[in-house]
N, C-alpha and C positions, 0 to 999 in steps of 0.2 A: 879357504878362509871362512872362519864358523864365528858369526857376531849373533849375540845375543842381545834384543832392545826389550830392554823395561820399562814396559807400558805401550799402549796401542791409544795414546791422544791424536791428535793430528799431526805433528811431529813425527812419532813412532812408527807411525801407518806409513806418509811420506817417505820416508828413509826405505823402509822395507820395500815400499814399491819401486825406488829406486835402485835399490842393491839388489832383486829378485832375481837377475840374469849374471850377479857378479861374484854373489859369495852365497856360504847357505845360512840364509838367514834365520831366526827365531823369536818373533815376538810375544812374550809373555803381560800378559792383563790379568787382574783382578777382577775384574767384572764380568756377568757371565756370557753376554754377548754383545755385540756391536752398539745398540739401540739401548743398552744402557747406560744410560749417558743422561747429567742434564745437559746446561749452557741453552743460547740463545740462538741470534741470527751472527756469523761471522762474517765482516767485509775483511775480505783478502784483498791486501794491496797489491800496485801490478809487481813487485816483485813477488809476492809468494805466490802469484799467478803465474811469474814465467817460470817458477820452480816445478810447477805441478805440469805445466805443456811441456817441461822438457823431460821429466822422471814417471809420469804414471802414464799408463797407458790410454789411447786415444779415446777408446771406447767408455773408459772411466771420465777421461776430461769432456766430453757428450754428454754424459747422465749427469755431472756436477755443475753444466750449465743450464739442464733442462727443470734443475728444479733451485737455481740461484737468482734472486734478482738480480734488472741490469743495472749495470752502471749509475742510469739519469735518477736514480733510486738513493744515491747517495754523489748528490753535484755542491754537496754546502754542507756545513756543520754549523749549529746557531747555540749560544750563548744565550740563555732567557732567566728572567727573574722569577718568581714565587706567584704571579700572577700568570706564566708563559708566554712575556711579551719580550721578544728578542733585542738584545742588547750587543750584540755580535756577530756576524754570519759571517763566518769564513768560508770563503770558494774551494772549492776542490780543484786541481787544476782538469782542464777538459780534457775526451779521448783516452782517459784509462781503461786499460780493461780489469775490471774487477769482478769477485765473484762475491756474490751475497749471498750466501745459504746458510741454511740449519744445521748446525753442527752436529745434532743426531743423525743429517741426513748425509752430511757432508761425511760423518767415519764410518757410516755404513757402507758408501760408494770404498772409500778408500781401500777398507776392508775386501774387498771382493777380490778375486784372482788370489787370493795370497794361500790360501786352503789350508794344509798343513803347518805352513809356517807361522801359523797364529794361531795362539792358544788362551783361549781365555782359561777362567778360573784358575787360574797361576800365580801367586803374589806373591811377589820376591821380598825376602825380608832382609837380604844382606849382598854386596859383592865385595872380592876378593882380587887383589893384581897378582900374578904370581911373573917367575923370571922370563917367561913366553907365552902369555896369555892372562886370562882371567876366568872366574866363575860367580855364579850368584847360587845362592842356598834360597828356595821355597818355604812357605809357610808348612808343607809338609816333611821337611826335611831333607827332601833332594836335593841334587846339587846337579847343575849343568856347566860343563867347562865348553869353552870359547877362545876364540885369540884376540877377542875384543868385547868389552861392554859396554853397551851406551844405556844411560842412564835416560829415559823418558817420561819417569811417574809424577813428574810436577814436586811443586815446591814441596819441601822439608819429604824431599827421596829417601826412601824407605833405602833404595840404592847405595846410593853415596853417603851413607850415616857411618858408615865403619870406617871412613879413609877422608873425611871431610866435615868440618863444621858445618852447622845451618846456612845456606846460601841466601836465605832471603829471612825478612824478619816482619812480623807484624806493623800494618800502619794505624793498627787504633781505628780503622773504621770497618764498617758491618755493612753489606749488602740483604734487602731484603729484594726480590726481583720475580715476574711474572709475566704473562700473559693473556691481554683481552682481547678475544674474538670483536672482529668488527661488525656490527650492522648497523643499517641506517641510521638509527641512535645515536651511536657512538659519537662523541665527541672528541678531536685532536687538534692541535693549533694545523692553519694549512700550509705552514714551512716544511712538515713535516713528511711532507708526499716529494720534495726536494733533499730531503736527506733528517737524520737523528740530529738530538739537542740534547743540551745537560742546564737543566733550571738549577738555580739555588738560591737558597733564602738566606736572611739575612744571620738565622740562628748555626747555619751550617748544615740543614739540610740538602742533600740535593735530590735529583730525579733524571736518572736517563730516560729518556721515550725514544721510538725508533716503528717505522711500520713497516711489517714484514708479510713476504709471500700475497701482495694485492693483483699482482698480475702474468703470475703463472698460470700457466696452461698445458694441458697433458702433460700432468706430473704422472711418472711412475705408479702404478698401483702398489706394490713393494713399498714404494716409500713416501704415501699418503700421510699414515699417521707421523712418522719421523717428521715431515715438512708443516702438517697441521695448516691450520683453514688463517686464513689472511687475519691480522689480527696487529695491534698494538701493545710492541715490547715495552713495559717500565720498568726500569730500577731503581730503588730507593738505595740512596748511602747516605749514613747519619756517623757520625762520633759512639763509638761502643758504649762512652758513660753515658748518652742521651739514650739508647735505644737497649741496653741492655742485652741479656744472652740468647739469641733465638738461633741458634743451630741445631735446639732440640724440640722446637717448636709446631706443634701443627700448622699446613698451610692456610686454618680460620686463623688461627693464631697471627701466623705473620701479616695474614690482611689487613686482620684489624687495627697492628702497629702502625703498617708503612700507613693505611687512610688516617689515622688519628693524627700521625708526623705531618702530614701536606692539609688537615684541617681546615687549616686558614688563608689553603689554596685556591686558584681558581676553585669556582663551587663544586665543577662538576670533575673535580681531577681522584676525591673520593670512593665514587660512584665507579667510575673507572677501575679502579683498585679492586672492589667488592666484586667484581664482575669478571675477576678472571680466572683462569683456566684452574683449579685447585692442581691440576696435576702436574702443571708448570709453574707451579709458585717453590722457590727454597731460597736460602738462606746461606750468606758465607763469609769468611773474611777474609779484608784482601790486606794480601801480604807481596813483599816487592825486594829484588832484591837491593843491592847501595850500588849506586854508577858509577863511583868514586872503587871499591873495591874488585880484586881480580875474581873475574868471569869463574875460574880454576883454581880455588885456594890450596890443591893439592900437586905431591909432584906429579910429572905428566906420567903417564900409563899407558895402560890397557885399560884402562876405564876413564871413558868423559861421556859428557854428559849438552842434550837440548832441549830445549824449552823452559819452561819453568823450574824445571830441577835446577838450573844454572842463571835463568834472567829472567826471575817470575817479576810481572807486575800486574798491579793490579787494572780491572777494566774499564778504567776511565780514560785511558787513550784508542781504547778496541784495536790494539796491536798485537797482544799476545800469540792469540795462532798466529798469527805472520810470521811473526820471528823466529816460533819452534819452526815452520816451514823453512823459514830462508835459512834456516842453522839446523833443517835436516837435510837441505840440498847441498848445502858449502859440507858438511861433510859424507853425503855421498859421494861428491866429486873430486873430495883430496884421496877419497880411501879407492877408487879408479885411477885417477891419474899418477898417484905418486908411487914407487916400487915398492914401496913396506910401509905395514901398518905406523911406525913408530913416527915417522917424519909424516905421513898423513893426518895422525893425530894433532900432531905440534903445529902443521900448517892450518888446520882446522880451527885450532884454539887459536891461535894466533891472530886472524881474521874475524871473533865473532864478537868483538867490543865495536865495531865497526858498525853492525847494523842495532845489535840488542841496546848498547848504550843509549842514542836520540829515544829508542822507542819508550825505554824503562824513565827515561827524562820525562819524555811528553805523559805518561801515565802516571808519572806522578804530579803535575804542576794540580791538576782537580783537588787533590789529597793532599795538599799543600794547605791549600786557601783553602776547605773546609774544616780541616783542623784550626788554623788561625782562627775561622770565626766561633771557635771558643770559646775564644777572650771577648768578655761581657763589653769591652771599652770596643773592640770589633765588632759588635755586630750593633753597635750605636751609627755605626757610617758606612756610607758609601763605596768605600774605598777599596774593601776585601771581595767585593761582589765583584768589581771594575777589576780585582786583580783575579779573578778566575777568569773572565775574558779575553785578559791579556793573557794570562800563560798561556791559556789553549789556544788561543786566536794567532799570537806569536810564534807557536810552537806548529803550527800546521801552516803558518802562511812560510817561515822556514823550510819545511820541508817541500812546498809545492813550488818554492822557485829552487829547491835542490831537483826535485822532480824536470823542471823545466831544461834545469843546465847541464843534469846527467849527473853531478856530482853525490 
């Protein structure tokens, strides 16, 4: 059985390391190796935790807790206004095991043992279902045939473009995001050593914070720079007509937006801003797909598709790698257990409204109530501020007594 996965995100990696002993696998990227990558710190929830203890191998799940924060790193989630004084704190529930890492460092680990079967500089610009398999067509014109495709390149899949409408759609909002090295200096609210927070203003600004990598020890020399020195993650999300086009922007450029946008913030949340890393600063929009629409708007195949390609959302719930993970392990395990690929498929797709749905819900309630405070007569009161609260607060104390009941 010869599957071919487009794109090497955390998803793609996941899946390969699991199907490595079962079929021969081939994962194709665009980028030219591992390490190039942006993104942040990822908290894996303990199910894309048990995904990974049970599909990549041991010595892999070693080195990705040798350089992931623990747990007590994220025991809360806080809800703060424009000042950063918390307005909400939701509990995490206790005794998960989760993993905190750097997503450069977290796909480089993944990356390893796969050798051959991963090829970067490859970007597929099309696939194809045919009566017993599939193929995808490269940017060079080659074509490799498969008896399966899985789509992994994130939203609006260069993949799934010939056999499938856009799966996810623009939410109007802009992420500008970065990171500050910490030193004595540094200033952070002290919830923050308890877990991330997401501020917002009354105009619809907001501000993820998160602190990362403060208390590792004997990281990897290999994947020193990937992890980078202990430091305070922010993300700015504003409404596109407030903040304009910065996707083509220098990273002075976007500094000087996101400190201009929180201005009239705590004093020193500017300063913060100015001070960070230029080469972890960029720039994106977050696009999501409808919760309400089929996961698979195509007929079923030889080609489906996980992660973002199929349930992109944006990162204001920090579930996305989870869910490419837990919908690269549900369908490594349909395509072992079941006798042909066809009914593996259909079991796959079947099952992944299940977990993608709550998470694409919960990542949008932020993106909800930021856009409502658009309206001028919003951001006169109270109410829209108190209703980002409540989504998120609602939406995670939900899950944490699902977490409790097993359900």
């Amino acid at each position: 059985m010869r599957i071919v996965v487009s794109g090497a995100g955390l998803g793609g990696l996941v899946l390969a390391q699991a199907l490595r002993d079962h079929a021969d696998v081939i994962v194709l990227d665009r980028d030219a190796n591992p390490a190039d990558t942006g993104g942040y710190r990822i908290a894996l929830t303990p199910e894309a935790v048990a995904v990974i203890e049970r599909h990549v191998p041991g010595r892999l799940v070693d080195r990705i807790r040798s350089v992931s924060d623990g747990p007590e790193t994220f025991s809360q989630f806080a809800i703060a206004d424009s000042h950063l004084r918390p307005i909400v704190v939701a509990p995490e529930p206790a005794g998960q095991d989760r993993m905190l890492c750097q997503r450069r460092a977290l796909r480089q680990i993944l990356s390893e043992d796969l050798g051959e079967r991963l090829q970067f500089s490859s970007t597929v610009t099309s696939a194809e279902a045919h009566d017993s398999g599939a193929s995808v067509t490269l940017a060079d014109g080659s074509r490799i045939e498969a008896d399966l495709v899985v789509a992994a390149d994130g939203a609006r899949s260069a993949t799934l473009r010939s056999i499938s409408p856009e799966t996810s759609t623009d939410t109007g909002l802009v992420g500008i995001a970065g990171s500050t090295p910490l030193t004595r200096h540094t200033r952070f609210p002290r919830y923050l050593l308890r877990g991330p927070a997401l501020a917002v203003d009354r105009h619809g600004v907001g501000m993820f914070l998160s602190l990362t990598s403060r208390g590792l020890r004997d990281i990897p020399p290999e994947l020193a720079d990937a992890v980078g020195p202990p430091s305070l993650v922010w993300g700015l999300i504003a409404r596109r007509d407030a903040i304009g086009a910065v996707q083509t922007a220098s990273s002075a450029e976007l500094v000087a937006t996101a400190s201009a946008l929180v201005d009239r913030w705590t004093p020193w949340m500017p300063g913060v801003i100015r001070d960070s890393d230029p080469d972890r600063t960029a720039a994106f929009s977050f696009r999501a797909a409808d919760p309400k629409a089929p996961r698979f708007p195509w007929t079923p195949g030889r080609i489906t598709a996980i992660g973002d390609a199929v349930h992109a959302m944006p990162p204001t719930g920090g579930r996305a790698g989870s869910t490419a993970i837990r919908s690269a392990g549900a369908l490594a395990e349909a395509l072992t257990a079941h006798p042909d690929i066809d009914s593996a498929v259909a079991h796959y797709q079947a099952r992944v409204d299940d977990w993608a749905v709550p998470a694409i819900e919960e990542s949008l309630g932020p993106v909800r109530a930021i856009r409502a405070l658009g309206n001028p007569l919003a951001q006169l009161a109270t109410g829209p501020l108190l209703g980002v609260a409540g989504w998120i607060g609602a939406g995670r104390y939900r899950r944490s007594q699902a977490d409790r009941t097993g359900r």
